[in-house]
C-alpha positions in Angstrom: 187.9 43.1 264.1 186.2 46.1 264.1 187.1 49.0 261.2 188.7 51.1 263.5 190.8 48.6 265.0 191.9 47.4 261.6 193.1 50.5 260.3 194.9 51.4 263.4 196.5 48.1 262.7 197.4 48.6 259.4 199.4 52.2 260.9 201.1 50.6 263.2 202.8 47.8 260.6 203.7 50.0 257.7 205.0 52.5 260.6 207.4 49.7 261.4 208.3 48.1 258.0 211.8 48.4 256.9 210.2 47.5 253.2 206.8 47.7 251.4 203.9 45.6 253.0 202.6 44.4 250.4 198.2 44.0 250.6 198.4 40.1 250.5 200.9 40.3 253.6 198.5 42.8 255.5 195.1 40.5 254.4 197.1 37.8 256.3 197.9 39.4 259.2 194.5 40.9 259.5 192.3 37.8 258.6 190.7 39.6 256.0 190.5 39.9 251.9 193.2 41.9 250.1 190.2 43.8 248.4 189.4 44.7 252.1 192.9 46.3 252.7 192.9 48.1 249.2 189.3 49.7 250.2 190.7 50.6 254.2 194.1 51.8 252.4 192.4 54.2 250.1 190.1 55.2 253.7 193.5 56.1 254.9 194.9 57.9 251.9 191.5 60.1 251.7 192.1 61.0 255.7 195.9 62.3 254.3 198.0 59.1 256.2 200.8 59.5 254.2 201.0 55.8 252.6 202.6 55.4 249.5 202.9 52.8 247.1 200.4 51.2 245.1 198.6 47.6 244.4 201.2 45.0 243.3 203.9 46.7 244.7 203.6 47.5 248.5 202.9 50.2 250.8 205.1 52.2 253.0 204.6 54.9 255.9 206.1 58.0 255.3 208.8 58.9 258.2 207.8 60.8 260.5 204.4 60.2 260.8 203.0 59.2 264.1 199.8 59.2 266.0 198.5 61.5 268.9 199.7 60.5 271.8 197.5 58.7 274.6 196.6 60.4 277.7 199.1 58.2 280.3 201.4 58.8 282.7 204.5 56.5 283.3 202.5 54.4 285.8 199.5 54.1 284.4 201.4 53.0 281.6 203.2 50.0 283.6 200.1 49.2 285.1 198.8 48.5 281.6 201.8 46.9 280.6 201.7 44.3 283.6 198.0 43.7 283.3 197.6 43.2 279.6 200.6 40.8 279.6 199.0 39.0 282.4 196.4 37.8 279.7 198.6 35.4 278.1 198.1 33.7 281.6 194.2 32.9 280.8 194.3 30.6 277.9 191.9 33.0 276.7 193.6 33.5 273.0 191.3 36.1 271.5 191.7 38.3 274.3 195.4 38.2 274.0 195.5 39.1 270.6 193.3 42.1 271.7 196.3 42.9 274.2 198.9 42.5 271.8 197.1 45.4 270.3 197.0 47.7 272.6 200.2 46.5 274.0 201.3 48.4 270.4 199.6 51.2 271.1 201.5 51.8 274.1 205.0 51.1 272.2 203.8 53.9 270.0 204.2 56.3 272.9 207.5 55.5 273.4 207.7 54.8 277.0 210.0 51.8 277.7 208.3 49.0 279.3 211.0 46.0 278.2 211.8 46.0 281.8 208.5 44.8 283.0 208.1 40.9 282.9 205.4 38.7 283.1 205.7 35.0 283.1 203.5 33.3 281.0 202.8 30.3 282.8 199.2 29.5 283.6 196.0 28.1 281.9 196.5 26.2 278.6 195.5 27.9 275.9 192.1 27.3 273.7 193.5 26.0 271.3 190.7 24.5 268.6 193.2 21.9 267.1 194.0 20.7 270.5 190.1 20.4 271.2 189.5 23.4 273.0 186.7 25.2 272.9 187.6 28.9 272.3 187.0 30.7 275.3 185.7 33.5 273.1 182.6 31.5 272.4 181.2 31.6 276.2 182.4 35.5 276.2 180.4 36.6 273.2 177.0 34.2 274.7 177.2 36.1 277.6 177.3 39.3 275.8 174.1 38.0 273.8 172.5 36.1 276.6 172.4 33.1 275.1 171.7 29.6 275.9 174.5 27.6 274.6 174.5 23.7 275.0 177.6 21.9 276.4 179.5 18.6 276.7 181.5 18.4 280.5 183.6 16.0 281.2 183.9 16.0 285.3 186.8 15.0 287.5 185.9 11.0 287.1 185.9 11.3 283.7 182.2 11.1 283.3 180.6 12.8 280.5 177.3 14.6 280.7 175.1 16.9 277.8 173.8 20.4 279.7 172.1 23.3 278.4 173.3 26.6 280.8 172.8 30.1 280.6 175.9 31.8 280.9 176.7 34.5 283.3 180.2 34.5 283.8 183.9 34.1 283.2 186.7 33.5 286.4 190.0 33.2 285.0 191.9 31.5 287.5 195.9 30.7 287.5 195.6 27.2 286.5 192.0 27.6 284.7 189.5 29.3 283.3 185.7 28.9 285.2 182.6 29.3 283.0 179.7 30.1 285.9 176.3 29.5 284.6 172.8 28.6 285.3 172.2 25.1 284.8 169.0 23.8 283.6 169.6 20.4 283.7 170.4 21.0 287.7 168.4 24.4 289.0 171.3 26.0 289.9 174.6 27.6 289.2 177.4 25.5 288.5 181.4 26.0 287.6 182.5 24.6 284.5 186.5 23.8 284.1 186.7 25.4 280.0 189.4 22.9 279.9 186.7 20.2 280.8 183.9 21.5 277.8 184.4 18.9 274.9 181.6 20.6 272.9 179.9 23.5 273.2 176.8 24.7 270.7 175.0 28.1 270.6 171.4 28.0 271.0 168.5 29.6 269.5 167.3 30.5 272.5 168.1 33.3 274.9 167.5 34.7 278.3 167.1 38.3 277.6 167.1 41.0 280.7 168.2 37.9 283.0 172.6 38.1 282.7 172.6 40.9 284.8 170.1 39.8 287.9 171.4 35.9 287.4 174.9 37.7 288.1 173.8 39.8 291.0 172.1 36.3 292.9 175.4 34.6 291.9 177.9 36.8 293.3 175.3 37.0 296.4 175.4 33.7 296.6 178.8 32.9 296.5 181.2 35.7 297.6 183.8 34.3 295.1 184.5 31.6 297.1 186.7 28.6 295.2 184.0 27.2 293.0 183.4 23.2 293.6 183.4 21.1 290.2 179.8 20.5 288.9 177.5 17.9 289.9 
């Protein structure tokens, strides 16, 4: 989590703590060190936030105190709503955690939105005690261009080792489609993430070839339903 995104976060929970937060509770929420809260409190306290409280004890917003409100009219705000709650349907956990942030952001401009319902049914989530592979793993090796090496399982069951370049991400209803350049077969192929038993960054890459791989990709198959892999 980036520093900007973590001290926004630590706003939004002492703005809606009945009692002090104490750093411990905010490290655990965060996923970081209590020395790391201390140092982003005092970053806070230096830019006037008005916490109080102290190290041992808790913190606390002072009432009153709210941030500057976001540029949105009551549609756009919906349409964020809807979409972002949509995520959960993915499986796709670390991009719902990122939704449930800005889905906070938007409570904090005090539109209601409760009315607006989403139902969460879809993909299973990547869960890593279940197995999964988190899906954020193919999303950042795409960013990086990066080979990554995979174990797929296939509709007979039959396992096979594959080293791809990754390209893309589909997110169906019922699954989430890793498209990539498969070496081991020439070509692009679909991968079921629910299907990927293991999966192993590389240290190789394929720098300057995401974007053109995409373009012959997309060229190539109009987004058509995806066959599984051969």
């Amino acid at each position: 989590m980036r520093r900007s995104t973590r001290l926004f976060e630590i706003i939004q929970i002492l703005r809606s703590a009945k009692a002090p937060v104490t750093a411990e509770m905010l490290a655990e929420k965060l996923e970081v060190s209590a020395r790391t809260v201390y140092r982003d409190i005092a970053a806070l306290q230096a830019q006037r936030t008005p916490i109080e409280g102290e190290a041992g004890v808790g913190y606390l917003m002072r009432r009153g105190y709210d941030l500057p409100p976001l540029n949105f009219d009551a549609e756009e705000v919906e349409a964020l709503w809807v979409g972002l709650s949509m995520l959960a349907r993915t499986g796709d956990s670390t991009l719902q955690q990122a939704a449930d942030r800005v889905c906070r952001k938007i409570e904090a401009l005090r539109v209601p939105t409760d009315w607006l319902q989403v139902a969460p049914w879809g993909a299973p989530m990547d869960d890593p005690e279940k197995g999964c592979v988190p899906v954020v793993n193919y999303r950042e090796a795409i960013r990086n261009e990066r080979k990554i090496r995979i174990t797929y399982e296939d509709a007979d069951g039959v396992r096979t080792e594959r080293v791809v370049r990754p390209v893309a991400l589909i997110y169906h209803i019922e699954c989430t489609m890793l498209v990539a350049w498969c070496e081991m077969r020439s070509g692009f192929r679909h991968f079921r993430t629910d299907r990927i038993w293991a999966c192993e960054l590389t240290e190789d890459h394929f720098c300057g070839q995401g974007e053109p791989l995409r373009a012959i990709w997309q060229e190539q198959n109009h987004w058509d339903v995806p066959a599984e892999p051969s």
